[in-house]
C-alpha positions as CSV (number, residue, x, y, z in Angstrom):
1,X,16.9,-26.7,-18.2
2,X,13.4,-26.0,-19.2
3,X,13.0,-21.8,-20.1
4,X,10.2,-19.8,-19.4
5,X,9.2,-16.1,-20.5
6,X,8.5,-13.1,-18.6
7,X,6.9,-10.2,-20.2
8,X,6.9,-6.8,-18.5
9,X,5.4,-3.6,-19.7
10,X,7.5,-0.2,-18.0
11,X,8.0,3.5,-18.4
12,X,10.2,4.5,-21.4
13,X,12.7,6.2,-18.7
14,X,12.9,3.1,-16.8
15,X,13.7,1.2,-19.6
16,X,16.7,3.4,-20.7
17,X,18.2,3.2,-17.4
18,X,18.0,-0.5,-17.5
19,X,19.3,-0.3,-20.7
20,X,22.2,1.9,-19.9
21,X,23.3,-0.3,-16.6
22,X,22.7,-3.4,-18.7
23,X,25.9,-1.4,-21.3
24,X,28.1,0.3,-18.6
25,X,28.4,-3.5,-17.1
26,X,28.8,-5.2,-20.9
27,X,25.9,-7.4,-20.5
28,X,22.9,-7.8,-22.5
29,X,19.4,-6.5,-21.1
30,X,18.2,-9.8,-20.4
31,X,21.5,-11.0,-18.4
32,X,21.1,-7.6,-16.5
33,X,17.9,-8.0,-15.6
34,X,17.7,-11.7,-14.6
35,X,21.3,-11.2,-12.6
36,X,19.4,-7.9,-10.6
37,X,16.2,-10.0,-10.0
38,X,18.0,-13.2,-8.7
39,X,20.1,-11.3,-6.7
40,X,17.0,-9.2,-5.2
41,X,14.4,-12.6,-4.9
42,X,17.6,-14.4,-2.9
43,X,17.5,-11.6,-0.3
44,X,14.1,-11.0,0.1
45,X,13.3,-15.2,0.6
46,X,16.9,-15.7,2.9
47,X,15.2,-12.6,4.9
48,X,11.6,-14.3,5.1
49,X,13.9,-17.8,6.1
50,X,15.2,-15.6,9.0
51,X,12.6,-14.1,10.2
52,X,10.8,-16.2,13.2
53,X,13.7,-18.7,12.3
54,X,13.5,-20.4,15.6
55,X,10.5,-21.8,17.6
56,X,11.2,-19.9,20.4
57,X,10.8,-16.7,18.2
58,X,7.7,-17.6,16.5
59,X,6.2,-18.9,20.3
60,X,7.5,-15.2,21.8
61,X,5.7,-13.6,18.3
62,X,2.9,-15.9,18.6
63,X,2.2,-14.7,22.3
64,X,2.6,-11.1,21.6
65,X,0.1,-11.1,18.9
66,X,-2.5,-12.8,21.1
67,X,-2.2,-11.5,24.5
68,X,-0.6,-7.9,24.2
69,X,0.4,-6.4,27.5
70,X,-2.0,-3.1,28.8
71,X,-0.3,0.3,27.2
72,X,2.4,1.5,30.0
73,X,1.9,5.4,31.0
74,X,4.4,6.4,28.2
75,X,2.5,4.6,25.7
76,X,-1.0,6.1,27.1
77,X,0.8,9.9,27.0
78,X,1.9,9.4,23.5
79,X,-1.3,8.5,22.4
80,X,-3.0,11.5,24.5
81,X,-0.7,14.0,22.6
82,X,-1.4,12.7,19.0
83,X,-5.0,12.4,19.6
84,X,-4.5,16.1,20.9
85,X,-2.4,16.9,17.6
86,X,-4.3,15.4,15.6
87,X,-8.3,16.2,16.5
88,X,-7.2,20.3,16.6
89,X,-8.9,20.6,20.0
90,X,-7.6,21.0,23.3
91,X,-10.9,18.8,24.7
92,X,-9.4,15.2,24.2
């Protein structure tokens, strides 16, 4: 297997608290670190696999995003009362 380098730059802090995991579990810094980023990049790309997995979801998505439905009377109230909230006048 081919290797590669990464080189990172961090706060001094950040690096002792890597450090001190990287000891409490008896593994080196590098081990550590590459065993927390694998971990982390597998969850985050099985989470993009899931997401919209199936046709159906991505035709359902697909059709929200290009014909939203008209803002029910809830909606239109909510939005009434934060542009109220937010504009600090009672004429809204």
């Amino acid at each position: 297997m081919q290797k590669a380098r990464m080189n990172i730059r961090l706060p001094q802090d950040l690096k002792a608290l890597i450090e001190r995991g990287a000891s409490i579990t008896g593994m080196s810094v590098t081990d550590f670190l590459v065993l927390s980023a694998t971990e982390k990049a597998e969850q985050a790309v099985e989470k993009h696999k899931t997401f919209l997995a199936s046709r159906k979801d991505q035709e359902v998505f697909f059709e929200a995003l290009m014909n939203p439905g008209k803002p029910n009377d809830r909606l239109q109230a909510a939005a009434w009362r934060y542009k109220k909230m937010t504009s600090g006048s009672e004429d809204v």
